[in-house]
N, C-alpha and C positions, 0 to 999 in steps of 0.2 A: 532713350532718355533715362530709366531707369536701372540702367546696365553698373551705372558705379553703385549703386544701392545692393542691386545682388551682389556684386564682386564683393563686396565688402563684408556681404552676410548682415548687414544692417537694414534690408526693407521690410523688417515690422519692428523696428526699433523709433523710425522718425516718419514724420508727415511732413509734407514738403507742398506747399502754395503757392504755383509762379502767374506771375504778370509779365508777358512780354509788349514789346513793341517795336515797329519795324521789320523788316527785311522779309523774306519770305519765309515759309516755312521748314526749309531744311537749315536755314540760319538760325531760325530761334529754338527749333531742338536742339541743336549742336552749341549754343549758347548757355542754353537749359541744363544738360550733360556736363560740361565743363564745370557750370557755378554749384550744382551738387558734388560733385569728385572735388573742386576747393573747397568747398564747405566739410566737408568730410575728412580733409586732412587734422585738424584738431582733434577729431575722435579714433584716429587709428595708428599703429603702431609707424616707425618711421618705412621697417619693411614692404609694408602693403603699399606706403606710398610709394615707393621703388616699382611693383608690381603694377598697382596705376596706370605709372607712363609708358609703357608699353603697350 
């Protein structure tokens, strides 16, 4: 879940508070993961986001 925060070099930069609901639990980490790496595109170069989708 926290994997685009490292990648990024940004996990002591943001706090991050999620609320899921539904699906089981490897649906709503992978959910989780996805909506921080978008979220994260406003704060980083267009490069990284290149790196990102890989």
């Amino acid at each position: 879940v926290i994997f685009p925060l490292i990648f990024t070099g940004m996990e002591s930069s943001v706090d991050v508070e999620v609320t899921t609901e539904g699906g089981g639990p490897t649906g709503q980490s992978t959910a989780i993961r996805w909506g921080i790496a978008w979220g994260l595109r406003s704060f980083v170069d267009p490069k990284m986001i290149e790196k990102m989708r890989i």
